[in-house]
Residue, then its C-alpha position, 0 to 999 in steps of 0.5 A: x460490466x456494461x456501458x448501461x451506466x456512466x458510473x460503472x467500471x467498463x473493464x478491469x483495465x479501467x478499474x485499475x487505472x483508478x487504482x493508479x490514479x489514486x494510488x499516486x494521490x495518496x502517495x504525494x499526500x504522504x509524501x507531504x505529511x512526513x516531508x522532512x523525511x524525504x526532503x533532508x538536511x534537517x537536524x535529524x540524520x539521514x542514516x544510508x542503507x548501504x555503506x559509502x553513501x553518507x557523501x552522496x550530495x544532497x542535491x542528487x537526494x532531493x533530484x530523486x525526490x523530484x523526479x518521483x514527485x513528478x512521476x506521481x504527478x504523471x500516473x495522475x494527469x497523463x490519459x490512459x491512452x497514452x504510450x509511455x504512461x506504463x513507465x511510470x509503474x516502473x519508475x516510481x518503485x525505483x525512485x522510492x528505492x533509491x531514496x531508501x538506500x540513501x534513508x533507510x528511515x524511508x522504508x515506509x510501509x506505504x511507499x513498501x506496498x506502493x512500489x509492489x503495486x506500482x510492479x503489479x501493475x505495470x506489469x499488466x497488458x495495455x496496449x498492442x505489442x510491438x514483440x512477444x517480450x512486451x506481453x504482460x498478463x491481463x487487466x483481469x489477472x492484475x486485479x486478482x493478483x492485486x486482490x490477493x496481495x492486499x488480503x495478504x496484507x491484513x492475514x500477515x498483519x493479524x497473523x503477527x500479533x497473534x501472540x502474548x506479546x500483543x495481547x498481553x502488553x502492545x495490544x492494550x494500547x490500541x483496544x484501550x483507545x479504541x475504548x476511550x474513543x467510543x466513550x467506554x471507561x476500562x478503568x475496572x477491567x480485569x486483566x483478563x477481559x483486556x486479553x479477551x478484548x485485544x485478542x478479538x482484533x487480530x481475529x477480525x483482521x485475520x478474517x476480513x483477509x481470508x473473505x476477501x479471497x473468496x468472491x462469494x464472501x467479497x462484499x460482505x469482507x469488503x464491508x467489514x474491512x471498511x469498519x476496521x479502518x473506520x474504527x482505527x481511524x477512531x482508534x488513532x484520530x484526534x478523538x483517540x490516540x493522537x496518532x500521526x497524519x501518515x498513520x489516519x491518511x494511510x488507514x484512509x487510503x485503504x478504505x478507498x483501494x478496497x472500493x476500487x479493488x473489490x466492488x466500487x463503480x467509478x466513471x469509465x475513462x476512455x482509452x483507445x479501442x485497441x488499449x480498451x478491447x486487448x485482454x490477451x488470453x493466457x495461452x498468447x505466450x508461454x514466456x515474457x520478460x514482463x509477465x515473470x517479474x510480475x509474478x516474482x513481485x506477487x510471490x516475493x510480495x506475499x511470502x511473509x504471509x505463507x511464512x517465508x522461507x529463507x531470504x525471504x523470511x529475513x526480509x519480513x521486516x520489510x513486508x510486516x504492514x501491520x494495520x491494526x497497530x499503524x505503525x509508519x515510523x517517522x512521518x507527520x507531526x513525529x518528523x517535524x517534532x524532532x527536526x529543525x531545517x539547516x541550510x544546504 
């Protein structure tokens, strides 16, 4: 696009230094619904990932929770012109692992896609290179690589509860508040017609993500997203099911990500006329550091929705963002329920 209006993006690259921006607002507002979670030594335990970290000091836990706060702090507030934003990118999915493996209670879906994202991203070219290995793919590669990835998202989330399981039992609780929301009363429903109603969610998911791969389908995918993350925001708000703060910011967070991502215009953000006019071409280099591990990170990232072979398969567990039933395990009121600060 031009520069005819001030509220349309100049280029992919400012498109996704919004995203970014965003992204990490998103992730302190999270961070501060589930922060008993993050912050420790509260009665509910932290339980380590890996063997032998149940001694590590808490200091060093809530260091780690600093520096990430403050990284988010930085992707927000630091101009896109400057040098040692892009570390960052790397840093913030680096953190959030650390303090995974010392909770695993902390491999939230959200911080999951975050960090995937952040790699995304960071991995895009942003500037000159001072050699070959600095060399990442372009802005506009980036934004497909995200818009693929986020579609991902919603067919592997309606793909996993294609199943009796979830339209035979968990399924019930979702359409049954999304019916108590709308003021419809369920009571006389046959079992059957509950099938018929729970079935149609996944169904709709599954089709919002495979329209939002096509660019002739986009808008119209786009829109439909939208009402599926308003109606679960219905559905699991306080005129529903009362569910967690994480569950309603985070179905929020996607309704905004995807008007960046797929349409919406923003006011361009000024970068340095080198940063703003490279787009390296595909052919610059054949191999860089930086391009291969962002296109590992799309593969690894995707493969549960093209259905996983082997480590990858067993790593679905991370990878199953299911939207529909907006499962973020304890965060918001479910953390401060069953915990109660100590002293360190």
């Amino acid at each position: 696009m031009g520069f005819s209006s001030p509220y349309h993006f100049s280029s992919s690259q400012t498109r996704l230094i919004w995203l970014e921006r965003l992204t990490a607002l998103f992730a302190l507002v999270l961070l501060w619904c589930s922060w008993p979670l993050w912050w420790g030594g509260t009665s509910f335990p932290m339980i380590p990932l890996l063997p032998g970290l149940s001694s590590i000091p808490l200091w060093i836990d809530r260091a780690l929770l600093i520096g990430l706060i403050l990284a988010l702090a930085g992707w927000i507030l630091l101009p896109a012109s400057y040098s040692h934003r892009r570390i960052f990118n790397f840093a913030i999915p680096l953190l959030f692992l650390l303090l995974a493996i010392l909770d695993q209670h902390r491999i939230q879906t959200w911080s999951y896609q975050f960090s995937l994202m952040g790699i995304l991203l960071g991995c895009r070219q942003q500037g000159v290179p001072s050699n070959s290995e600095q060399i990442g793919y372009s802005a506009d590669r980036a934004l497909k690589l995200l818009q693929i990835l986020i579609a991902s998202i919603y067919i592997y989330s309606a793909l996993s509860k294609l199943d009796l399981h979830f339209i035979s039992g968990g399924g019930f609780f979702l359409s049954e508040g999304l019916m108590q929301a709308l003021g419809i009363d369920t009571t006389l429903w046959s079992d059957e017609k509950r099938k018929i109603v729970t079935s149609l969610l996944p169904l709709y998911e599954l089709t919002v993500g495979i329209t939002l791969l096509f660019k002739r389908f986009r808008r119209i995918a786009l829109v439909g997203s939208i009402l599926l993350h308003l109606a679960l925001l219905l559905t699991l708000g306080p005129w529903g099911l009362h569910h967690s703060d994480g569950v309603l910011i985070w179905n929020l967070y996607f309704i905004v990500q995807n008007l960046v991502l797929f349409s919406f215009s923003l006011p361009a953000i000024s970068m340095d006329a080198t940063e703003a006019a490279i787009e390296p071409s595909s052919n610059s280099v054949a191999f860089s550091p930086r391009k291969s591990l962002g296109y590992l990170t799309f593969v690894f990232a995707i493969a549960p929705s093209l259905g996983g072979v082997g480590v990858l398969r067993s790593l679905d567990w991370l990878g199953s963002v299911h939207l529909a039933t907006g499962t973020i395990s304890h965060t918001g009121r479910d953390i401060r329920r069953r915990t109660h600060p100590r002293g360190n």
